[in-house]
N, CA, C and O of each residue as an XYZ file, in Angstrom:
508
protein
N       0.815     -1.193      0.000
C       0.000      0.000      0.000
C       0.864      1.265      0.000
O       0.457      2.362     -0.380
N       2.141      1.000      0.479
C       2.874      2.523      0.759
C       3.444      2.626     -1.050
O       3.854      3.755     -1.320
N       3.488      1.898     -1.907
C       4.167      2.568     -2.664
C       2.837      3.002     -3.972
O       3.002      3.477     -5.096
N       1.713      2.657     -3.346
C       0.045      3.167     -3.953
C       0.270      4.513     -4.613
O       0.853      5.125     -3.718
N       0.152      5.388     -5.698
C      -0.516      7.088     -6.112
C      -1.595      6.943     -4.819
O      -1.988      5.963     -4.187
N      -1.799      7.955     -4.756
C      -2.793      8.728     -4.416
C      -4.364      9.031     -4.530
O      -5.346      9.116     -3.792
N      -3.915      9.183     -6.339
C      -5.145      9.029     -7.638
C      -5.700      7.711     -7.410
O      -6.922      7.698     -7.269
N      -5.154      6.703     -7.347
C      -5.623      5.159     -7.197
C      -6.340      5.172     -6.091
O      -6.899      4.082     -5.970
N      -6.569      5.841     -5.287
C      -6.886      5.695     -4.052
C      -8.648      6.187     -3.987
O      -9.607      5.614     -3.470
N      -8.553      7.479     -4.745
C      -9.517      8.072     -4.720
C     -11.070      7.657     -5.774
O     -11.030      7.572     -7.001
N     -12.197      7.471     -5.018
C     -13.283      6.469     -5.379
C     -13.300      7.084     -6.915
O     -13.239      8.303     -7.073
N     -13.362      6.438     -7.716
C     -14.120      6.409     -9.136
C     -15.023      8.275     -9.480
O     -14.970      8.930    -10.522
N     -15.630      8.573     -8.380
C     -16.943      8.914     -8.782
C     -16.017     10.595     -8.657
O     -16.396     11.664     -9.136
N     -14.957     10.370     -7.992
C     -14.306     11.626     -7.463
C     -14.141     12.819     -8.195
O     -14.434     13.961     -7.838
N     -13.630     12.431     -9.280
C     -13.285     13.352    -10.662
C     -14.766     13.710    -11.284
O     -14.773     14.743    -11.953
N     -15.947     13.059    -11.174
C     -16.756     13.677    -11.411
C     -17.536     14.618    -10.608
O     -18.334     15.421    -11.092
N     -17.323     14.513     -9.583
C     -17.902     15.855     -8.126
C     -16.632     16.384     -8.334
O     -16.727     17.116     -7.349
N     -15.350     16.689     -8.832
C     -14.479     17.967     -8.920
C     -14.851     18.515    -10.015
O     -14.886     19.743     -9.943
N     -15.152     18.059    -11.038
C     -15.632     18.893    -12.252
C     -16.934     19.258    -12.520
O     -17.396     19.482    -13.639
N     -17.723     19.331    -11.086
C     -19.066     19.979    -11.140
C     -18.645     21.723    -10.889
O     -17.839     22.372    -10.223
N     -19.646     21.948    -11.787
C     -19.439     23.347    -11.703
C     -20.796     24.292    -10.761
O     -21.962     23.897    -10.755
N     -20.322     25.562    -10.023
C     -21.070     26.031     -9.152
C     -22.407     26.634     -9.844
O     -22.412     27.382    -10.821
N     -23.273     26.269     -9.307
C     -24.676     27.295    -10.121
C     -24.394     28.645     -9.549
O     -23.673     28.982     -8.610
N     -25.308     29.471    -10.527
C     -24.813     30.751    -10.951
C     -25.817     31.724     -9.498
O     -25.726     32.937     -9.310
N     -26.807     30.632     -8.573
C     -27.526     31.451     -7.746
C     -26.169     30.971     -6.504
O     -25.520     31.743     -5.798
N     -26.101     29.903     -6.558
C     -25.088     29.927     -5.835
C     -23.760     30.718     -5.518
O     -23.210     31.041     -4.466
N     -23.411     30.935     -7.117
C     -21.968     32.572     -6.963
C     -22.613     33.605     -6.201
O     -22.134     34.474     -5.473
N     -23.913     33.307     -6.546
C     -24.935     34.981     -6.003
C     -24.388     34.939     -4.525
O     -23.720     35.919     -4.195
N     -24.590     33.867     -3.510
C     -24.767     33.674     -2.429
C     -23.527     33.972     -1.629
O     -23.519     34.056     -0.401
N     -22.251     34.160     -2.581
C     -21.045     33.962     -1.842
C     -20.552     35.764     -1.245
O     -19.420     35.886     -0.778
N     -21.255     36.723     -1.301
C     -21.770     38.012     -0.767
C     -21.943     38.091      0.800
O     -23.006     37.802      1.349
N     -20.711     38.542      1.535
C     -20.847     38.515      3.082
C     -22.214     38.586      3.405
O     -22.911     39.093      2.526
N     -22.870     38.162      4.578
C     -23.962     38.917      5.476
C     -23.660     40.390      5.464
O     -24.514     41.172      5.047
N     -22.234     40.907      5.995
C     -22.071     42.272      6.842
C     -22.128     43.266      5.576
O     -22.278     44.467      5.806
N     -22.028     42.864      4.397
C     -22.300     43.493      3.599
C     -23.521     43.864      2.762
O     -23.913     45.023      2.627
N     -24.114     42.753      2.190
C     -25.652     42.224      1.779
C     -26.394     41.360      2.772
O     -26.775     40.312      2.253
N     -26.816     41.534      4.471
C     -27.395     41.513      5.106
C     -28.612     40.322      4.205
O     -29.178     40.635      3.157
N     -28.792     39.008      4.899
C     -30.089     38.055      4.275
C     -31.119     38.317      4.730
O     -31.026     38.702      5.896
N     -32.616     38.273      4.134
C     -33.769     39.086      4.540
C     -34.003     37.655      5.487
O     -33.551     36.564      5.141
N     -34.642     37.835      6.501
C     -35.200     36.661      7.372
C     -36.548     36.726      7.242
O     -37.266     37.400      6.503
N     -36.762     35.975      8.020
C     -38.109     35.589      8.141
C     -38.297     35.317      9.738
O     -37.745     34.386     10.324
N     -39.396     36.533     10.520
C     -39.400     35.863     11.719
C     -40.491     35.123     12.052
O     -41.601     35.497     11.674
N     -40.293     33.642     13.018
C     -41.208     33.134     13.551
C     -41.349     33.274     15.350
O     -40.474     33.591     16.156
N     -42.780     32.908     15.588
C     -42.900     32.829     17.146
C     -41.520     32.181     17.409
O     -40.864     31.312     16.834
N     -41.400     32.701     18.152
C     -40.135     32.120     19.382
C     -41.070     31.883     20.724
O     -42.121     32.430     21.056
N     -40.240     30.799     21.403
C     -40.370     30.845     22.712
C     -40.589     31.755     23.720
O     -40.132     32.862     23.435
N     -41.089     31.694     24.728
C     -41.073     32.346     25.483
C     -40.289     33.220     26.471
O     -40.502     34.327     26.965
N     -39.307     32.318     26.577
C     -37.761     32.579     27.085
C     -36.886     33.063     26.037
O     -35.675     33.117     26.253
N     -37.511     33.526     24.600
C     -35.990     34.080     23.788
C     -36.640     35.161     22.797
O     -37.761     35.134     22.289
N     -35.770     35.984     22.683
C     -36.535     37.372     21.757
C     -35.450     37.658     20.744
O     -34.222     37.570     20.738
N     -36.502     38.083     19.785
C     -35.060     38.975     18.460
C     -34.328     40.178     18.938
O     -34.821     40.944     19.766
N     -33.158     40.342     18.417
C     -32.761     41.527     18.418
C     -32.229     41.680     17.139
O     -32.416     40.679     16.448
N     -31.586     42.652     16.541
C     -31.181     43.629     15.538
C     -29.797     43.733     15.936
O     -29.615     43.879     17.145
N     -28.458     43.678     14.949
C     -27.412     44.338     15.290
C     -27.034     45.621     14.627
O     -26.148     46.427     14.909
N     -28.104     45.606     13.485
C     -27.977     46.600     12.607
C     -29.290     47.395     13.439
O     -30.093     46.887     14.221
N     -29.173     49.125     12.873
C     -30.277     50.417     13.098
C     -31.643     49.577     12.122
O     -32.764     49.570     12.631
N     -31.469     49.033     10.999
C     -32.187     48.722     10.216
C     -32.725     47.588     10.448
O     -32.983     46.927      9.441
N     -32.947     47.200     11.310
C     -33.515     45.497     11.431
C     -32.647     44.579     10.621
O     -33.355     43.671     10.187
N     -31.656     44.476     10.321
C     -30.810     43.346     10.004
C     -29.781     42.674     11.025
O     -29.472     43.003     12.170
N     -29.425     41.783     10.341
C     -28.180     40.637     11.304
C     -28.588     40.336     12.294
O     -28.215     40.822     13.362
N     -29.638     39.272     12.131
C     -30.622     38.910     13.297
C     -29.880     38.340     14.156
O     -28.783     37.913     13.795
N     -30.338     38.195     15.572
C     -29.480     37.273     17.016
C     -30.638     36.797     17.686
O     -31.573     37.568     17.902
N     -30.665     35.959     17.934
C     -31.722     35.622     19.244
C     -31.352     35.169     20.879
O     -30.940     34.044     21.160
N     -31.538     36.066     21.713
C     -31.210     36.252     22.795
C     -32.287     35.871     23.857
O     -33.458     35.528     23.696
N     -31.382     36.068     25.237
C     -32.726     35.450     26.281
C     -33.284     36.489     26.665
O     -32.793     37.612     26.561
N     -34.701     36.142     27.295
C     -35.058     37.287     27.726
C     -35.291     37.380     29.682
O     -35.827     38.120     30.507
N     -34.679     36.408     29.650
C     -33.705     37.085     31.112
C     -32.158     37.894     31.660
O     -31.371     37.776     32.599
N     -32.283     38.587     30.671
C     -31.288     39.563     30.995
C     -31.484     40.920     31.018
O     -31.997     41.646     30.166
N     -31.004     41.185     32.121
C     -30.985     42.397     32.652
C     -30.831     43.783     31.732
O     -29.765     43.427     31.231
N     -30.994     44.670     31.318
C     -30.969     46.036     30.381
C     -29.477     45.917     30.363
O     -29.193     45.687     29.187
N     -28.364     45.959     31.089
C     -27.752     46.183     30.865
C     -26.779     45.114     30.487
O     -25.743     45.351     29.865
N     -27.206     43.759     30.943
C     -26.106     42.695     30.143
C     -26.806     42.127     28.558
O     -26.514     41.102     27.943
N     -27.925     43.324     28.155
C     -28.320     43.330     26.878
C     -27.818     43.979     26.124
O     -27.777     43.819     24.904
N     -27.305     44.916     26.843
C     -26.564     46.005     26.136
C     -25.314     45.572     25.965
O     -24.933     45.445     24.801
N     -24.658     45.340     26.743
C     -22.917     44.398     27.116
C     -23.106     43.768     25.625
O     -22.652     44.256     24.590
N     -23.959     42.445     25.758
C     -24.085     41.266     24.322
C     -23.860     41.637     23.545
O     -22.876     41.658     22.805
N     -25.433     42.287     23.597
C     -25.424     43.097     22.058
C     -23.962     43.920     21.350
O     -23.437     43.694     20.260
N     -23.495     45.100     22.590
C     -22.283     45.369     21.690
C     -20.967     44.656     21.263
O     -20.121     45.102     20.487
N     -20.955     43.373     21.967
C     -19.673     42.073     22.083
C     -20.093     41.757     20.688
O     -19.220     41.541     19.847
N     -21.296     41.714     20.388
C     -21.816     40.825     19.022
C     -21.393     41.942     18.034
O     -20.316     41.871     17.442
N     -22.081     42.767     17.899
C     -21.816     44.284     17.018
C     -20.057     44.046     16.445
O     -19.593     43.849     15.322
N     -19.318     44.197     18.019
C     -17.965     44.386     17.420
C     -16.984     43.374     16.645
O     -15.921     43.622     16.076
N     -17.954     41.659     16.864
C     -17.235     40.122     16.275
C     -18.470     39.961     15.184
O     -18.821     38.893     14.682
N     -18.966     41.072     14.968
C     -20.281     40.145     13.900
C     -19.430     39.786     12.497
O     -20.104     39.277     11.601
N     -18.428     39.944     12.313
C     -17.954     39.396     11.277
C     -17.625     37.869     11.505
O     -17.297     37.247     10.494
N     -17.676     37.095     12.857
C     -16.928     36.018     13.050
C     -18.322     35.174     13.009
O     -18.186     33.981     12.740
N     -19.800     35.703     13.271
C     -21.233     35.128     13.388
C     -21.388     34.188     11.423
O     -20.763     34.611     10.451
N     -21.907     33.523     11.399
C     -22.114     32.912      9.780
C     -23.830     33.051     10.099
O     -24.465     32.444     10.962
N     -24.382     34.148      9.015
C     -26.002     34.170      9.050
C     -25.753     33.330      8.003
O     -26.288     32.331      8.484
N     -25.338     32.962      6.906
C     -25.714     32.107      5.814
C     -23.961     31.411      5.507
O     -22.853     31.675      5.975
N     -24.400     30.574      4.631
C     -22.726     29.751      4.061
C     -22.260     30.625      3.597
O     -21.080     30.581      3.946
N     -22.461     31.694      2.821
C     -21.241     32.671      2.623
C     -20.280     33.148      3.636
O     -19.143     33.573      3.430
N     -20.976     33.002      4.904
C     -19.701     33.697      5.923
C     -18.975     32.649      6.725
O     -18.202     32.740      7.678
N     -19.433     31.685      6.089
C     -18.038     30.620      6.666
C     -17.032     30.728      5.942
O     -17.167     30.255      4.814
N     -15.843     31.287      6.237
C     -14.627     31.399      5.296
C     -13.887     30.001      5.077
O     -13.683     29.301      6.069
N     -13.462     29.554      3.769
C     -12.594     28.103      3.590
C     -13.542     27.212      3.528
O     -13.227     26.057      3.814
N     -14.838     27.485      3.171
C     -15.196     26.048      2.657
C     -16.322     26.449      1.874
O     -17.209     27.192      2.296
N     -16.263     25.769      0.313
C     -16.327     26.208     -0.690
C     -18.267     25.803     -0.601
O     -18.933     25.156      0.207
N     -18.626     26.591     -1.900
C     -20.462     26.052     -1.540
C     -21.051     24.765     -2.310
O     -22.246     24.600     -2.555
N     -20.013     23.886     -2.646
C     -19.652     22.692     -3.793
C     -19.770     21.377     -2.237
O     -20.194     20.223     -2.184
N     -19.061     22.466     -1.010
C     -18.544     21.301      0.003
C     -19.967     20.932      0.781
O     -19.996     19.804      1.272
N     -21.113     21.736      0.940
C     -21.941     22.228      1.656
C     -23.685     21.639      0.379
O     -24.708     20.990      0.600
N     -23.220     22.210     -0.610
C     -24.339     21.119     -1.691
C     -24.496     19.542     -1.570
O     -23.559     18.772     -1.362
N     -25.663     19.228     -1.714
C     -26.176     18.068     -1.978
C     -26.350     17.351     -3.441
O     -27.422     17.309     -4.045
N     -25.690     17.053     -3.692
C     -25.449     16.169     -5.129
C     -26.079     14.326     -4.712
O     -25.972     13.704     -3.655
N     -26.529     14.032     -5.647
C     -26.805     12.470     -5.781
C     -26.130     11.960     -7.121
O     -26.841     11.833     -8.118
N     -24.736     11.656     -7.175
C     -24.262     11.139     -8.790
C     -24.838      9.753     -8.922
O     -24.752      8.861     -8.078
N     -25.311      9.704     -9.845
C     -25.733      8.473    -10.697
C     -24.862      8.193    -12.011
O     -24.302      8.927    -12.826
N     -25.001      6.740    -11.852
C     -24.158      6.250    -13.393
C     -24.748      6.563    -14.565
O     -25.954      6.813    -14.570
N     -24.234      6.589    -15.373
C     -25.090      7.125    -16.639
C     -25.885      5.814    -17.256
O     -25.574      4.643    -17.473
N     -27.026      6.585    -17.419
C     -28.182      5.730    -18.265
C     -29.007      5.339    -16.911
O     -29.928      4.558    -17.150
N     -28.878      5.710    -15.559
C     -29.412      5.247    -14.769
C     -30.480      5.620    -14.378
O     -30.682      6.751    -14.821
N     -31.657      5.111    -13.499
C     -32.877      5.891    -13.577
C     -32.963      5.614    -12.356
O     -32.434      4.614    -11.870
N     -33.761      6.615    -11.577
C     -33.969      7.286    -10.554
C     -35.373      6.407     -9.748
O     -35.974      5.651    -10.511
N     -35.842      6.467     -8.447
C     -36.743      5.696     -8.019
C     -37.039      6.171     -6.774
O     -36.128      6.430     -5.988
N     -38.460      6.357     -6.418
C     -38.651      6.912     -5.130
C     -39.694      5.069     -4.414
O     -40.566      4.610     -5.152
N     -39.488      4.593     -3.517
C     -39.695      3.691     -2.757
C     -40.258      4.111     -1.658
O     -39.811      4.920     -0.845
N     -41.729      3.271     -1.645
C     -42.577      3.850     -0.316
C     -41.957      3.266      1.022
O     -41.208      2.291      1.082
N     -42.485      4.180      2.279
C     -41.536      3.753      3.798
C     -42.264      2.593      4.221
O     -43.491      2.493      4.243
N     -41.434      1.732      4.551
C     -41.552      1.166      5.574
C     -41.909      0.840      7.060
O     -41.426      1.423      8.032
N     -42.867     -0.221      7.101
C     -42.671     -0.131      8.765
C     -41.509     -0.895      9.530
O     -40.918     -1.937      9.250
N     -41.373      0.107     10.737
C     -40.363     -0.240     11.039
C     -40.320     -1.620     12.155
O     -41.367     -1.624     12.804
N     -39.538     -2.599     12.483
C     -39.737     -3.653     12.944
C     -40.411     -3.451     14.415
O     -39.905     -2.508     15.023
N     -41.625     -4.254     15.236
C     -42.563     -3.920     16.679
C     -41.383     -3.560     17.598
O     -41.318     -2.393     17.985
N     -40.525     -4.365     17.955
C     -39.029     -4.562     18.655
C     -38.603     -3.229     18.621
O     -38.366     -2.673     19.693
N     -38.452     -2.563     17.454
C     -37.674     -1.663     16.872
C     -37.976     -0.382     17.997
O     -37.284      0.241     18.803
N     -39.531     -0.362     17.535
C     -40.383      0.770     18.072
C     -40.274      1.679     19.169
O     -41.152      2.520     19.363
C-alpha cells in the first residue's frame, strides 16, 4: 500500500464531483452577510428568547434570552456588534469552505434511472 498514487486511491466517482461546476444562484450567495445583510423571516419564538437587531435597520438577526438584565443586553449586544464578522447568518460567511462542500449532489451512473420507494414499517421490537 505505501508505494500506492494517491489518484488510485480516490473512489471512481471523485473526478466527477471535482468537475461539477457552481450554479450561478449559488456565486450569487457567496456576498458577506455584513455586507448584503439576508432578509429573514421571523417566527414565534419561545417564550424565554426574543429577536434583536445588530444593525439600526432590522438586520443581522441574534436571538437572545429574555432574562437579561438592560444592561447585560446592552454588554451582548455590543460584544456581538464588534465580532459580527466572526457570526455565519448564511454559508457565505463561513470562510474556507467552498459552496460545492456544503451542496447536496446524488451522482448516478449514466443511463441510470432514478426511483422513489414507499416507507416502511419499522420492525414492533424496533419501536
Amino acid at each position: 500500500m505505501s508505494g500506492t498514487p494517491l489518484k488510485e486511491l480516490k473512489p471512481q466517482w471523485a473526478d466527477k464531483y471535482d468537475a461539477l461546476e457552481i450554479p450561478p444562484d449559488v456565486k450569487k450567495m457567496n456576498i458577506p452577510s455584513v455586507i448584503k445583510p439576508p432578509i429573514v423571516e421571523l417566527k414565534q419564538l419561545p417564550s424565554h428568547l426574543k429577536y434583536m437587531f445588530l444593525e439600526s435597520s432590522q438586520q443581522l438577526l441574534v436571538i437572545i434570552s429574555t432574562d437579561l438584565t438592560s444592561q447585560q443586553e446592552t454588554c451582548l449586544l455590543s460584544l456581538l456588534k464588534r465580532y459580527k464578522k466572526a457570526i455565519a447568518w448564511q454559508m457565505a460567511d463561513i470562510k474556507g469552505i467552498g459552496p460545492t462542500v456544503c451542496m447536496h449532489r446524488i451522482l448516478l451512473e449514466e443511463n441510470a434511472k432514478n426511483s422513489v420507494e414507499c416507507q416502511r414499517r419499522p420492525n414492533p421490537i424496533m419501536k
